[in-house]
GUDRENKOL-845522 format. One line per field, with one value per residue (C-alpha): residue number from 1; x negated, y negated, z. Coordinates in steps of 0.2 Angstrom, whole numbers. Example, Ala and Ser with C-alpha at 12.3 -4.5 7.8 and 13.67 -1.06 7.14 Angstrom:
<nodes>
n	c(1, 2)
X	c(-62, -68)
Y	c(22, 5)
Z	c(39, 36)
</nodes>
This chain:
<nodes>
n	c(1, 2, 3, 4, 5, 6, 7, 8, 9, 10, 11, 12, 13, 14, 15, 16, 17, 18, 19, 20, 21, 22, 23, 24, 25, 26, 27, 28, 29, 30, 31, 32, 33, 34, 35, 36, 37, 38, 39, 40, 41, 42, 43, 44, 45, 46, 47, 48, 49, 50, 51, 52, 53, 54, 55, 56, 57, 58, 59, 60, 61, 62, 63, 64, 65, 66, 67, 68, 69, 70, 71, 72, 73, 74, 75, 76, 77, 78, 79, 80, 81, 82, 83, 84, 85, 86, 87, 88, 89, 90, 91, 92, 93, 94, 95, 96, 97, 98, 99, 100, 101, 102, 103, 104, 105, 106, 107, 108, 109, 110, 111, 112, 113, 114, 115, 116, 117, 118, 119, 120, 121, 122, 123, 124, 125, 126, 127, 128, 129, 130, 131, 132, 133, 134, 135, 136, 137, 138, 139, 140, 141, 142, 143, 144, 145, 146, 147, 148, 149, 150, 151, 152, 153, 154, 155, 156, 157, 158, 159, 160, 161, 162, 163, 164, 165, 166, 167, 168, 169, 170, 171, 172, 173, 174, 175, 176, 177, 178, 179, 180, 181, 182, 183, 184, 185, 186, 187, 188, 189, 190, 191, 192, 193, 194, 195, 196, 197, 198, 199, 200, 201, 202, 203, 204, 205, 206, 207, 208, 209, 210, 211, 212, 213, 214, 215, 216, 217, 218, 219, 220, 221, 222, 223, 224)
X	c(118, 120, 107, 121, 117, 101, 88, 74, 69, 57, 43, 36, 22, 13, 9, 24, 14, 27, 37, 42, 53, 39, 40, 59, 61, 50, 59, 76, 68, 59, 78, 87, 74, 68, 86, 81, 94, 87, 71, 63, 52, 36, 27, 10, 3, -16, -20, -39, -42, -36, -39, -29, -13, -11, 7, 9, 16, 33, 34, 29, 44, 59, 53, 55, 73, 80, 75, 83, 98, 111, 105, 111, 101, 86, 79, 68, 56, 45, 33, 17, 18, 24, 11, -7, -23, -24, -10, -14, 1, -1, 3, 20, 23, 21, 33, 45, 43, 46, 60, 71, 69, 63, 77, 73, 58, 48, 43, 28, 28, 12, 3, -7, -23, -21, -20, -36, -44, -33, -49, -55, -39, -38, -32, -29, -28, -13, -1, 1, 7, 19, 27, 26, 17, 29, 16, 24, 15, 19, 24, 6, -3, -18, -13, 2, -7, -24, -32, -51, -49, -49, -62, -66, -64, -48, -44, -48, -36, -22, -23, -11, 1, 8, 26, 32, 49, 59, 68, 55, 52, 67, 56, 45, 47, 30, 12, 18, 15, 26, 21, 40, 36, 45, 45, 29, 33, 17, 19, 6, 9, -8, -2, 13, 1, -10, 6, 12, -4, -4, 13, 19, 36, 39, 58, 61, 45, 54, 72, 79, 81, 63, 59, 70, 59, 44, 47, 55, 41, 29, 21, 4, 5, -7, 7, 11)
Y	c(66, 48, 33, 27, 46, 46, 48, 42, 21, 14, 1, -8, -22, -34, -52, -57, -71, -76, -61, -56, -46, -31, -30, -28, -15, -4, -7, -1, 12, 21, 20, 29, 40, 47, 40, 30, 21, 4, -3, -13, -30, -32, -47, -45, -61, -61, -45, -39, -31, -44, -62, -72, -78, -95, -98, -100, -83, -95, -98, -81, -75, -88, -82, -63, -70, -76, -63, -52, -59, -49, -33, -26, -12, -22, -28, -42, -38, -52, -42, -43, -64, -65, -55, -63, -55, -46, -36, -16, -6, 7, -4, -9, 9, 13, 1, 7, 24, 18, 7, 18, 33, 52, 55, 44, 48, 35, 31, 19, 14, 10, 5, 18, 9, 3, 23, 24, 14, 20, 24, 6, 6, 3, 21, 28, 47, 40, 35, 54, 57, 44, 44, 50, 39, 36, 29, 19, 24, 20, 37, 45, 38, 50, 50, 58, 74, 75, 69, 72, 51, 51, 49, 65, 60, 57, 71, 85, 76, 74, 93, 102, 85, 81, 88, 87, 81, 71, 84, 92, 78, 84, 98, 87, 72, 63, 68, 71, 62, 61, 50, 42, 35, 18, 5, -5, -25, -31, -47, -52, -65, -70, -75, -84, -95, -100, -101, -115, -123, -127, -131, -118, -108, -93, -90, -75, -67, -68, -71, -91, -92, -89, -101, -112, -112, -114, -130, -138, -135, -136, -120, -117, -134, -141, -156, -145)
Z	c(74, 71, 73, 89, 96, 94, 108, 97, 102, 87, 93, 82, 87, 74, 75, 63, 60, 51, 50, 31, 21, 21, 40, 37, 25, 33, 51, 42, 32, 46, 57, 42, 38, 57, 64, 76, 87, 88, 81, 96, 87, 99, 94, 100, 113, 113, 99, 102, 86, 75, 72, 85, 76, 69, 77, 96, 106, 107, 87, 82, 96, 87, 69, 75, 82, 67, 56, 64, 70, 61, 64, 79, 76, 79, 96, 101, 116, 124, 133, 127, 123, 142, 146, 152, 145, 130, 121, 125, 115, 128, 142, 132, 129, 147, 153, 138, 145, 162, 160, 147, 155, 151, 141, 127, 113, 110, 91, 88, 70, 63, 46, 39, 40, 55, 62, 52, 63, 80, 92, 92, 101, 123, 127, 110, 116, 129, 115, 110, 129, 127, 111, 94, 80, 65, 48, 36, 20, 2, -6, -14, 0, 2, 20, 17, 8, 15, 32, 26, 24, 45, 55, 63, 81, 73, 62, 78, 90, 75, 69, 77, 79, 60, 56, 38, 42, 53, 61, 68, 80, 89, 98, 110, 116, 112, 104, 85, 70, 54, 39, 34, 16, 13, 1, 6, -3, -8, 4, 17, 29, 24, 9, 16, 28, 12, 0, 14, 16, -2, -4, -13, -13, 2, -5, -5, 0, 20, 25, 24, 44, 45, 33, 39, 54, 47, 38, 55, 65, 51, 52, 43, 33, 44, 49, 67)
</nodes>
């Protein structure tokens, strides 16, 4: 079945603040290896477990834009910087599952430590209801062959969920967990936002139009 035929819709959420290569490459490894039919973008608006981005809801939104411009595999969604109050991931994948219908499986994809940490989320059980969680991990990672790492809260609900392969997804429609290894770049958009504040080169480490961007608007320069 090809990615076009596929039932399987990726969400991925982040701050993108800016969005990078990293973001990227993980987005089109995690459509080729679990072939996804499009990779939706969700930049997140008000994020309550992490620091509240430097770049406005609108900035954030445009950088997400023109990185992904070409790919018409890749989708922008608005959602959650439209939204008021803070970003809940499960509220977005509710009105995914809503609005597309119960004939399209949900992927979130998701960093491994960020699931390390999933029950500080709002609702955490709910997103195994609602989709399956897809974790980008760098081939190795000790999550990929032992799950002792988890907290147990986490490690009881997650037992009987994880699937070795991709394929195996294909038997229900939400509430498994596969660990996709991809090709994690060592970039941070921390150290893009420091790099710029210094005024030192970002080539390279996200894609021109986003640069681009950045320098018009003077992004993280402390000129904006």
């Amino acid at each position: 079945m090809s990615k076009f035929e596929s039932s399987f819709i990726g969400i991925l959420g982040g701050t993108f603040d800016p969005i990078h290569y990293g973001h990227l490459r993980i987005a089109e490894e995690i459509v080729e290896a679990v072939g996804l039919r499009e990779m939706h973008f969700v930049p997140a608006g008000r994020p309550c477990l992490r620091y509240t981005p430097m770049a406005s809801p609108q900035h954030r939104t445009a950088m997400v834009r023109a990185a992904i411009q070409n790919n018409p595999g890749f989708i922008l969604d608005e959602r959650e910087t439209r939204r008021s109050g803070p970003s809940y991931s499960v509220e977005s994948l509710r009105e995914f599952k809503q609005e597309m219908g119960k004939n399209i499986t949900l992927c979130f994809v998701m960093g491994a430590d960020a699931f390390i940490k999933l029950t500080e989320w709002h609702s955490w059980r709910e997103l195994f209801r609602l989709c399956h969680v897809i974790i980008a991990a760098r081939p190795g990672h000790a999550l990929a062959t032992s799950h002792d790492i988890l907290p147990q809260e986490l490690r009881e609900e997650c037992a009987q969920r994880w699937v070795s392969n991709a394929s195996s997804l294909e038997c229900t429609s939400s509430g498994l967990i596969f660990v996709a290894p991809t090709t994690l770049l060592d970039i941070s958009a921390t150290t893009i936002r420091v790099r710029i504040s210094a005024k030192r080169s970002v080539r390279y480490l996200l894609p021109d139009t986003v640069l681009d961007y950045i320098e018009t608007n003077h992004l993280y320069s402390g000129e904006e």
